[in-house]
Structure formats: structure tokens, C-alpha cells
C-alpha atoms as one frame of an Amber mdcrd trajectory, in Angstrom:
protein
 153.298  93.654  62.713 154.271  90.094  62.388 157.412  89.420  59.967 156.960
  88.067  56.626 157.999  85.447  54.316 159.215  88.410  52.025 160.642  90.059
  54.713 163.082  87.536  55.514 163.788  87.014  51.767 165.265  90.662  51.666
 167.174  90.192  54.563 169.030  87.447  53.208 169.222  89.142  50.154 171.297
  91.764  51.586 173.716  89.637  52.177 173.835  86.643  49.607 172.517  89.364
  46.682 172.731  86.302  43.831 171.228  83.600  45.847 168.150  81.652  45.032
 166.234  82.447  47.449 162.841  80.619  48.695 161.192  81.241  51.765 157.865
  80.209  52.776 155.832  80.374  55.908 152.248  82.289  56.810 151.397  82.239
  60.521 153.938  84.970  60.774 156.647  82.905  63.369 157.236  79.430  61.347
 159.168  79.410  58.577 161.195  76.650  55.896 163.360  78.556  53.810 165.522
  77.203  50.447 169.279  79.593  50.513 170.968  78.011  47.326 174.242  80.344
  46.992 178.283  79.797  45.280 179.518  81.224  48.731 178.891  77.856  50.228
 180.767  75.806  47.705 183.212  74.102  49.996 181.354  74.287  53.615 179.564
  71.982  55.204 176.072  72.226  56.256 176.543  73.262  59.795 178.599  76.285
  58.177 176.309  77.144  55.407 173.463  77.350  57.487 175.211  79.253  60.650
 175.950  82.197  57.813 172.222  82.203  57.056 171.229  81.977  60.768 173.532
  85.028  61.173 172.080  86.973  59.097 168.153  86.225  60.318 169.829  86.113
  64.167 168.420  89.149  65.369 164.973  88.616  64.139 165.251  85.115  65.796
 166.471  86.705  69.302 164.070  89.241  69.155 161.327  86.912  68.536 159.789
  88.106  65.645 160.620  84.507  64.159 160.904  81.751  66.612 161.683  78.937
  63.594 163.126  78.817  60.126 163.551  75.327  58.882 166.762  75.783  56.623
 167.883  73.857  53.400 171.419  75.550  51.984 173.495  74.280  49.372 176.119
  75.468  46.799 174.680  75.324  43.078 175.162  71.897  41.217
């Protein structure tokens, strides 16, 4: 069963619980996903999107999603 939008939500939600959180994507493989957490307050891009990509990393190296177009940011 191909992996869902939702599903990669509550992945991420594991780990960045008070995060805003928007992920969309519906051909089950291509995804753009919005990760707007306080954790990232201080790091750069490159390092708040390598903690997201850690988290999804398995999925990714599996193959159950082969892209995830990322936009991260701390809250303004």
C-alpha cells in the first residue's frame, strides 16, 4: 500500500509533536511538505531540513517515497 500524505504527517509528528505540519502529495511517491517548528530557531536550512529528512529517511531508502519537496522554518 502506497504511503500517504497523512502518513508522513505522523511520522514527523513523532518527532517535532508541536510543529505545524503540512504535507501534501497524491500519486503516493511525490510529495512538498511545510515543517514550521521552534527547534529550528537558530539553524540554517541545510540543518533544519536534514532533521526532517532524518526522520522520513527510511521511508525514502526504502522507496516508499522517492521525493518530498521540503520548506522548514522556525516560527516568526
Amino acid at each position: 500500500m502506497p504511503i500517504t500524505a497523512q502518513d508522513i504527517e505522523a511520522l514527523l509528528r513523532e518527532k517535532f509533536p508541536d510543529a505545524t505540519i503540512q504535507i501534501e502529495g497524491n500519486d503516493g511517491v511525490h510529495f512538498q511538505g511545510l515543517v514550521i517548528d521552534e527547534s529550528f530557531r537558530g539553524m540554517n536550512r541545510i540543518q533544519q531540513q536534514r532533521a526532517v529528512m532524518a526522520v522520513i529517511k527510511p521511508k525514502v531508502d526504502s522507496g516508499e517515497i522517492h521525493a518530498l519537496g521540503l520548506t522548514t522554518k522556525a516560527p516568526e
